[in-house]
TORGUZA-911660 format. One record per residue (C-alpha): z, y, x; residue number from 0. Coordinates in steps of 0.5 Angstrom, whole numbers, plus 2048, in hexadecimal, padded with zeros to 3 digits. Example, Ala and Ser with C-alpha at 12.3 -4.5 7.8 and 13.67 -1.06 7.14 Angstrom:
<sites>
+-----+-----+-----+-----+
:  c3 :  c2 :  c1 : pos :
+-----+-----+-----+-----+
: 810 : 7F7 : 819 :   0 :
: 80E : 7FE : 81B :   1 :
+-----+-----+-----+-----+
</sites>
This chain:
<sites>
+-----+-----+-----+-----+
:  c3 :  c2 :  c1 : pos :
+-----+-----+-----+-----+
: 848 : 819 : 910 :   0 :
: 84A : 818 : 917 :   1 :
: 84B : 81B : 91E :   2 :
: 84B : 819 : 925 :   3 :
: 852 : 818 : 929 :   4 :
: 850 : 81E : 92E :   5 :
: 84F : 823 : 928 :   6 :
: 853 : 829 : 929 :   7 :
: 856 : 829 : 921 :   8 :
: 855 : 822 : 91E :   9 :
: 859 : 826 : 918 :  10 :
: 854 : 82B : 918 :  11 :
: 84F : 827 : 917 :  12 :
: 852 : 822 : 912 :  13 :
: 854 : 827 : 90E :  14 :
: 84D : 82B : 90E :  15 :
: 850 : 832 : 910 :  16 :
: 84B : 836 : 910 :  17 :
: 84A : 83B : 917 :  18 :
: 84D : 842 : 916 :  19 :
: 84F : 840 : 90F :  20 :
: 857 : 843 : 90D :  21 :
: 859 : 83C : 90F :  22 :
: 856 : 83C : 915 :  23 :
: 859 : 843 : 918 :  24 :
: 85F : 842 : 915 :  25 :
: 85F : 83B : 919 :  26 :
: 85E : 83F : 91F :  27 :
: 863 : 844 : 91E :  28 :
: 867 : 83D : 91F :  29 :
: 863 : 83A : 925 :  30 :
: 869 : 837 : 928 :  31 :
: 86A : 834 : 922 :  32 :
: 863 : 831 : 922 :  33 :
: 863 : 82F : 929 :  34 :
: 86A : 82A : 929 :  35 :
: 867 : 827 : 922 :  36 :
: 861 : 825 : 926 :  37 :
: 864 : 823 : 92C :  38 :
: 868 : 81F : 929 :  39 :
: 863 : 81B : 926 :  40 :
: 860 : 81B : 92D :  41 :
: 867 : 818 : 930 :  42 :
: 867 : 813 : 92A :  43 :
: 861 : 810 : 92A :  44 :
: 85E : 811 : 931 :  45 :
: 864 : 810 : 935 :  46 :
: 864 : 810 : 93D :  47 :
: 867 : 80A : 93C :  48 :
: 868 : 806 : 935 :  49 :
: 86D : 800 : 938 :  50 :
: 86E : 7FA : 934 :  51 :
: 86B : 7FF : 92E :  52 :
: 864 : 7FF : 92F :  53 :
: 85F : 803 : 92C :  54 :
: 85C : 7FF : 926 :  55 :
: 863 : 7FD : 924 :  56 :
: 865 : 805 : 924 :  57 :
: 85D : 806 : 920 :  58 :
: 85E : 800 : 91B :  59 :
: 866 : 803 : 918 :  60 :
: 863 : 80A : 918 :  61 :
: 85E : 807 : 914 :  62 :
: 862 : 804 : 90F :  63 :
: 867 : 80A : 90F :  64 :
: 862 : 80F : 90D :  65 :
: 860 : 809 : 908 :  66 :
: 866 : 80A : 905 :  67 :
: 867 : 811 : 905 :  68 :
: 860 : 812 : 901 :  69 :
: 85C : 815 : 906 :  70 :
: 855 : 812 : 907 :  71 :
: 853 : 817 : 90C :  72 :
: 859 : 816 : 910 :  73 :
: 858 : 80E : 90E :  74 :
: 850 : 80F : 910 :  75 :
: 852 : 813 : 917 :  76 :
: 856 : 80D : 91A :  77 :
: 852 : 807 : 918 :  78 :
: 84B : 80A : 91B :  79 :
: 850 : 80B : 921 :  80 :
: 853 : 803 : 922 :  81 :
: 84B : 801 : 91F :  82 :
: 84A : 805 : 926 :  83 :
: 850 : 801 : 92A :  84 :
: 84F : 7FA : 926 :  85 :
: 854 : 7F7 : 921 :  86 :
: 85B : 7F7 : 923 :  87 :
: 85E : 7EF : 925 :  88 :
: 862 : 7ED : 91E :  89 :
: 869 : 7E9 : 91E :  90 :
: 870 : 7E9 : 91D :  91 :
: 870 : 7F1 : 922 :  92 :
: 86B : 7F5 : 91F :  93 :
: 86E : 7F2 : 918 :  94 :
: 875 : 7F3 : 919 :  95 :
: 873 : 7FA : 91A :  96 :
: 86E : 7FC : 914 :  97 :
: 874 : 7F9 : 910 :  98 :
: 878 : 7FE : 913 :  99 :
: 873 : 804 : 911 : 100 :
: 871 : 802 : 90B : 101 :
: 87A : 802 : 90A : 102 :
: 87B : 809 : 90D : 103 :
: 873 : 80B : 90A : 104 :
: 877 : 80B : 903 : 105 :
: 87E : 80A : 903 : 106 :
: 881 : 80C : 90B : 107 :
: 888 : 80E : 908 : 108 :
: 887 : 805 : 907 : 109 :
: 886 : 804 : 910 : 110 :
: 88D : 801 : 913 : 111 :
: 88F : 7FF : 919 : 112 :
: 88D : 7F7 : 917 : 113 :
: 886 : 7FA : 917 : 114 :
: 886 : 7FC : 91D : 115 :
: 889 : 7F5 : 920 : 116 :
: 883 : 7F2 : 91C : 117 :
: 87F : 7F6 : 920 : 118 :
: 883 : 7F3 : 927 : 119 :
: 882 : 7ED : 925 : 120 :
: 87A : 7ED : 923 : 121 :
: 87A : 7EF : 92A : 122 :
: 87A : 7F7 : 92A : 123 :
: 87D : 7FA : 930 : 124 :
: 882 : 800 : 92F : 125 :
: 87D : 805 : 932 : 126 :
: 876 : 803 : 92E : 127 :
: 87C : 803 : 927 : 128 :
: 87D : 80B : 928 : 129 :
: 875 : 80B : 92A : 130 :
: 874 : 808 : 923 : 131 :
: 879 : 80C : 91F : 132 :
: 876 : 812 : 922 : 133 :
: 86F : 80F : 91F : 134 :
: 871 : 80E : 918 : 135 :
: 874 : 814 : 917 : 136 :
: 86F : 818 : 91B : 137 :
: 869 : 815 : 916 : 138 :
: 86D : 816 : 911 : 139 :
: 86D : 81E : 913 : 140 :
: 866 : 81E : 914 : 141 :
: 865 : 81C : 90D : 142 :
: 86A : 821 : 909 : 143 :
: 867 : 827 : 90E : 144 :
: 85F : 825 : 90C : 145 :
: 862 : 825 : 905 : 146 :
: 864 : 82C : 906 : 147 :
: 85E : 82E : 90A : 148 :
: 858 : 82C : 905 : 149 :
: 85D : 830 : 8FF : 150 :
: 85C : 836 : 903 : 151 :
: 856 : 835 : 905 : 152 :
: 853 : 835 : 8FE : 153 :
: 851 : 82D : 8FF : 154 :
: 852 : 827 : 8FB : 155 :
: 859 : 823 : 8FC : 156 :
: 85A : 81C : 8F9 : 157 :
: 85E : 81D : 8F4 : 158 :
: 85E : 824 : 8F1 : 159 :
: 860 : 822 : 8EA : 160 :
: 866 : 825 : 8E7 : 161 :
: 86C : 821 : 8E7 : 162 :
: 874 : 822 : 8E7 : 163 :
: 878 : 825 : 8EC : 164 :
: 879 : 820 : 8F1 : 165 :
: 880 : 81F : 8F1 : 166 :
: 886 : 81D : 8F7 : 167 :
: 886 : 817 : 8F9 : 168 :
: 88B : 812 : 8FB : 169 :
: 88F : 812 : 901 : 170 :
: 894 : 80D : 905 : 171 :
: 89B : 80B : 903 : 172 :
: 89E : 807 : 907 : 173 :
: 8A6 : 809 : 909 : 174 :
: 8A5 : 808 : 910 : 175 :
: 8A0 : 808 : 915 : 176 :
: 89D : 802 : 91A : 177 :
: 8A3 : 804 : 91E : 178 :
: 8A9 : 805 : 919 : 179 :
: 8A9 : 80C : 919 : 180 :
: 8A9 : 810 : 912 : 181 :
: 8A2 : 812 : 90F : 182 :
: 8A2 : 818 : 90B : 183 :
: 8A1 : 816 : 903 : 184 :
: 89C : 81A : 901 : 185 :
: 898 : 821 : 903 : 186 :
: 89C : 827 : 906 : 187 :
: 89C : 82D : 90A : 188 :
: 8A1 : 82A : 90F : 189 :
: 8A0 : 828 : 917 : 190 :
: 89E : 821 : 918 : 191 :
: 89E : 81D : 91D : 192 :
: 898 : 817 : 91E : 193 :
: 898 : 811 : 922 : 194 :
: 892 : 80D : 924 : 195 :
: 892 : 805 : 921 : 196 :
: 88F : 804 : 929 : 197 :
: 890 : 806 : 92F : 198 :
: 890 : 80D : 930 : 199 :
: 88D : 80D : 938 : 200 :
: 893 : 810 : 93D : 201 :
: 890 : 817 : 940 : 202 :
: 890 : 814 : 947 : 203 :
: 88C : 80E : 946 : 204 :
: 886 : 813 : 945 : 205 :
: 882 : 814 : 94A : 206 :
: 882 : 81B : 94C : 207 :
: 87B : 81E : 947 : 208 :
: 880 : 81B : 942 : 209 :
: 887 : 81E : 943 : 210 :
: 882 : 826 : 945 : 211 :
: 880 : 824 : 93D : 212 :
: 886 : 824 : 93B : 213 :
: 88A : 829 : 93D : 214 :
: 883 : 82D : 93C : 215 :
: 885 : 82C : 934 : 216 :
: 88C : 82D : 935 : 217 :
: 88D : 825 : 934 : 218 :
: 890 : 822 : 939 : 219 :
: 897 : 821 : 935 : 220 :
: 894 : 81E : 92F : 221 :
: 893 : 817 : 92D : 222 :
: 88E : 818 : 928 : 223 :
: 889 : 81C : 92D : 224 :
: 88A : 817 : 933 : 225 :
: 888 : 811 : 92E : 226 :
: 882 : 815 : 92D : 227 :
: 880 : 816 : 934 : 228 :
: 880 : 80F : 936 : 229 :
: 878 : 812 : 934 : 230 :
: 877 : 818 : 938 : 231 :
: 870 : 81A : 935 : 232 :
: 872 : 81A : 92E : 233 :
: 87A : 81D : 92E : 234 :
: 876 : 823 : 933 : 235 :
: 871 : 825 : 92E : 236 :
: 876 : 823 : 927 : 237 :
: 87A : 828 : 92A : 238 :
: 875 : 82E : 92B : 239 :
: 872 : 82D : 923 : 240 :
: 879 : 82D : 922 : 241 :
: 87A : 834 : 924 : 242 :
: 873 : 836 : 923 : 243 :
: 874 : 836 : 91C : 244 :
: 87B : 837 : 91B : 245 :
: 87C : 83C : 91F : 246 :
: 876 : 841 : 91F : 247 :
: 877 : 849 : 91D : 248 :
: 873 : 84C : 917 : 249 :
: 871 : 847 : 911 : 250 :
: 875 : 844 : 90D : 251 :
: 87C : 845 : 90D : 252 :
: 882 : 841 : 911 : 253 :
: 886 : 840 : 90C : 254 :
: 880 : 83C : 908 : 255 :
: 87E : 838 : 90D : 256 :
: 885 : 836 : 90E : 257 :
: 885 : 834 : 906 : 258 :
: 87E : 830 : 907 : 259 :
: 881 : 82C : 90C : 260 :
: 888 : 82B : 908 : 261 :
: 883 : 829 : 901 : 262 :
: 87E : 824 : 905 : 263 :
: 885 : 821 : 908 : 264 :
: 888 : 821 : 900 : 265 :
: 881 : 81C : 8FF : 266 :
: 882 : 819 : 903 : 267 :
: 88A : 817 : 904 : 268 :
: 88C : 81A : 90B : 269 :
: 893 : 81D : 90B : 270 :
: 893 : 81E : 912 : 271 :
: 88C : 822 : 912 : 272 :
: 88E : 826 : 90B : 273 :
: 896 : 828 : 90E : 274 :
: 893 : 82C : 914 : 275 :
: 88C : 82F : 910 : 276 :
: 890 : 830 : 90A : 277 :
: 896 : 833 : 90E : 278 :
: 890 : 838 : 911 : 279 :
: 88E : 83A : 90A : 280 :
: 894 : 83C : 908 : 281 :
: 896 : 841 : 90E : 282 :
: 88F : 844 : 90D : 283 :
: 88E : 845 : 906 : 284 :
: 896 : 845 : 905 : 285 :
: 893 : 842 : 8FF : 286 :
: 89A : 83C : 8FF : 287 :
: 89A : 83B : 8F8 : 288 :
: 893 : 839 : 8F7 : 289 :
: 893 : 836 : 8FE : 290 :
: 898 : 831 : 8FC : 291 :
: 895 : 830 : 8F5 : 292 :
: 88F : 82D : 8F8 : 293 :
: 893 : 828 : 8FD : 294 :
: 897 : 826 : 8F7 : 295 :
: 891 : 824 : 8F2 : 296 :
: 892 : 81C : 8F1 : 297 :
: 88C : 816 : 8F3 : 298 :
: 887 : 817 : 8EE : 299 :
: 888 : 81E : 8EB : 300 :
: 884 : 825 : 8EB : 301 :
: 885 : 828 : 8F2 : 302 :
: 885 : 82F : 8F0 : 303 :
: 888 : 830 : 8E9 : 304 :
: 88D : 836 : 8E9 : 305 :
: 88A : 839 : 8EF : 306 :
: 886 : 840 : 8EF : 307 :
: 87F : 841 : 8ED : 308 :
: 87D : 842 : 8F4 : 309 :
: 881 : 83C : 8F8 : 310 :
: 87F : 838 : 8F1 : 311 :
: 877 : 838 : 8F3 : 312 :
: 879 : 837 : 8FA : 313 :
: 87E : 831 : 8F9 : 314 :
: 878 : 82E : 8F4 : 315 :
: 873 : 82E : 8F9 : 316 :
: 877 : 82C : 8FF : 317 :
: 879 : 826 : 8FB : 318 :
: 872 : 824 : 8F8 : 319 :
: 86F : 825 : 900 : 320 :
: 875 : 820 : 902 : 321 :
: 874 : 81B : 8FD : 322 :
: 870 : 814 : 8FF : 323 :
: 86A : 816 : 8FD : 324 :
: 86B : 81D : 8FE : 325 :
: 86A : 81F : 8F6 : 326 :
: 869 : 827 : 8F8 : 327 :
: 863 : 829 : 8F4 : 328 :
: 85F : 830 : 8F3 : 329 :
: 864 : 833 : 8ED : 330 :
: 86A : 832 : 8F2 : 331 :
: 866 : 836 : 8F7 : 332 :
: 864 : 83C : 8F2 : 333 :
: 86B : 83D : 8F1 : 334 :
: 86D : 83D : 8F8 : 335 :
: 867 : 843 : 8F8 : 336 :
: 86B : 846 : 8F2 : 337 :
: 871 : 848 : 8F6 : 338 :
: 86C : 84C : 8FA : 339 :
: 86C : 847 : 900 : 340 :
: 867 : 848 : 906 : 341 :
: 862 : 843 : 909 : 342 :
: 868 : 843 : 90E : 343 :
: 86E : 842 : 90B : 344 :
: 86B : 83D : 907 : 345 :
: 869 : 839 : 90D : 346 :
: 870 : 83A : 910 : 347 :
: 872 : 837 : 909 : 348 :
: 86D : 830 : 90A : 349 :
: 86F : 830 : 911 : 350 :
: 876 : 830 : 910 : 351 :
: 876 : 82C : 90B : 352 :
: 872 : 827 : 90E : 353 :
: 875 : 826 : 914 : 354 :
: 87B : 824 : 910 : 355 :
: 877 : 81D : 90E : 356 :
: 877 : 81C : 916 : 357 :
: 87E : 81F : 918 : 358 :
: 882 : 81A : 912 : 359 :
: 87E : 814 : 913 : 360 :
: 881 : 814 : 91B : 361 :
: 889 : 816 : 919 : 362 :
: 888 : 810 : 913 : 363 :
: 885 : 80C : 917 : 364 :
: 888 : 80C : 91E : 365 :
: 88F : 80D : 91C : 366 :
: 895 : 810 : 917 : 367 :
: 899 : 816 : 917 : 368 :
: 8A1 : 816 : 916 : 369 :
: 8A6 : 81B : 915 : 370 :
: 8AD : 818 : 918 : 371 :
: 8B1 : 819 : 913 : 372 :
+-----+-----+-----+-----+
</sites>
């Protein structure tokens, strides 16, 4: 199934949300959350200005990643779209960056700043390397919240057999960063710090709409935020999906998306994302053995041993949500139901598992946290 560009929700339609259904309303109780995820996908794929990334080349890697991810529907959806716009022109540029996807589709804590000098040196400019790390991590979300969506609307995902837990992934552990600074060594619950492996964009060399951008979000001293906003578009709408579904009153609790977003940043090696979530869920649920008993699960074991029933059904499903392909399956969903979830909370679960496939792909792609030992 397909949808056309200027459709108001693509992932209701790709995910056959059935109108007035409890999805439906429970998706509209988060409206705001709705609307930045498709915004995004409009900034992405139909920008006002695709610089030296055209429309085509975006069309094919999104093709591929969803490929990758083993989602046909999504897969379907972007080929009929660059079926429309025509194939995109292959060589060295478009190659350097589907093997870049296809790196940060499956092992993202892998990316380092020699790749992104590879991507220099094919010809990509440090504005259309930020626009394509955006792309790649955004797919990657579209997938994990279509997963979600079609268990919670009751349809058919592409894999619903029942397999073993998804287990924690690896991470980098070189001593030091590109620049010499201490890197922490494993995951903790204490405050990094993150430099970018390219230049971060001084505040006064954005125009004015750039600068009121940041300080708007409160991020005119971040390095992270500023390298992301060489793309304006994308940082604006990422940043208001990013409160919409962390944010939001009612439904699932705080302190449970904050665990998701540390699971799903277990899976996928990102030490700087799972120190801030991590830490979060440990002042909220004051739960700081059980939050540091998940940081500390090793590469290849189960994330959720020793954890508690409620948080254990919770762990299992943000790790199989979060695996390349996502591995959530109905069993997981009905036992999420046994703990007596809503429609809700179990979208805010989905949501703020899902966000992380998008949040840990830029960190592990962009840059490296420190500790300054």
């Amino acid at each position: 199934m397909t949808a056309t560009w200027n459709n108001d929700d693509l992932l209701a339609v790709l995910a056959e949300i059935t109108p007035g259904s409890a999805l439906a309303q429970a998706r509209a109780t988060r409206q705001a959350a709705t609307d930045a995820i498709q915004a995004s996908y409009l900034a992405l794929f139909f920008p006002a200005d695709a610089g030296g990334f055209s429309v085509a080349q975006r069309l094919h890697i999104a093709q591929r990643i969803s490929e990758w991810h083993a989602d046909k529907r999504l897969s379907a959806h972007y080929a009929a779209l660059l079926q429309q716009r025509g194939s995109a022109e292959e060589g060295p540029y478009l190659q350097a960056a589907l093997d870049h996807a296809e790196r940060l589709a499956f092992k993202p804590a892998s990316a380092d700043a020699q790749h992104l000098r590879g991507l220099q040196q094919a010809g990509w400019t440090l504005g259309a390397i930020v626009t394509l790390s955006q792309l790649i991590a955004f797919v990657s979300f579209q997938s994990r919240l279509l997963t979600g969506y079609r268990l919670l609307g009751g349809k058919p995902v592409e894999e619903d057999s029942v397999g073993a837990p998804v287990r924690a992934g690896r991470w980098r552990t070189e001593s030091a960063t590109l620049s010499g600074r201490h890197t922490p060594p494993a995951f903790t619950r204490q405050e990094l710090g993150w430099e970018p492996w390219i230049a971060a964009k001084p505040l006064a060399e954005f125009d004015a709409s750039g600068q009121a951008l940041l300080t708007r979000f409160g991020h005119s001293d971040s390095e992270y935020f500023r390298l992301l906003a060489r793309n304006h578009p994308v940082l604006e709408q990422r940043t208001l999906a990013d409160r919409a579904i962390f944010y939001t009153s009612g439904g699932l609790e705080r302190k449970d998306r904050e665990l998701a977003a540390t699971v799903a940043s277990k899976v996928n090696g990102c030490i700087y994302c799972a120190s801030v979530h991590a830490r979060k869920a440990a002042q909220l649920s004051k739960q700081t053995d059980e939050v540091q008993r998940l940081l500390d699960v090793a590469p290849g074991e189960v994330l959720s041993e020793g954890q508690g029933a409620s948080w254990r059904v919770q762990i299992d499903f943000a790790a199989a949500l979060s695996a390349t392909p996502p591995q959530a399956n109905a069993v997981h969903l009905a036992q999420l139901r046994g703990l007596g979830l809503d429609e809700v909370s179990l979208l805010d679960l989905v949501q703020s598992t899902a966000f992380f496939a998008w949040a840990n792909r830029l960190m592990l792609t962009l840059g490296e946290p420190f500790d300054d030992r």
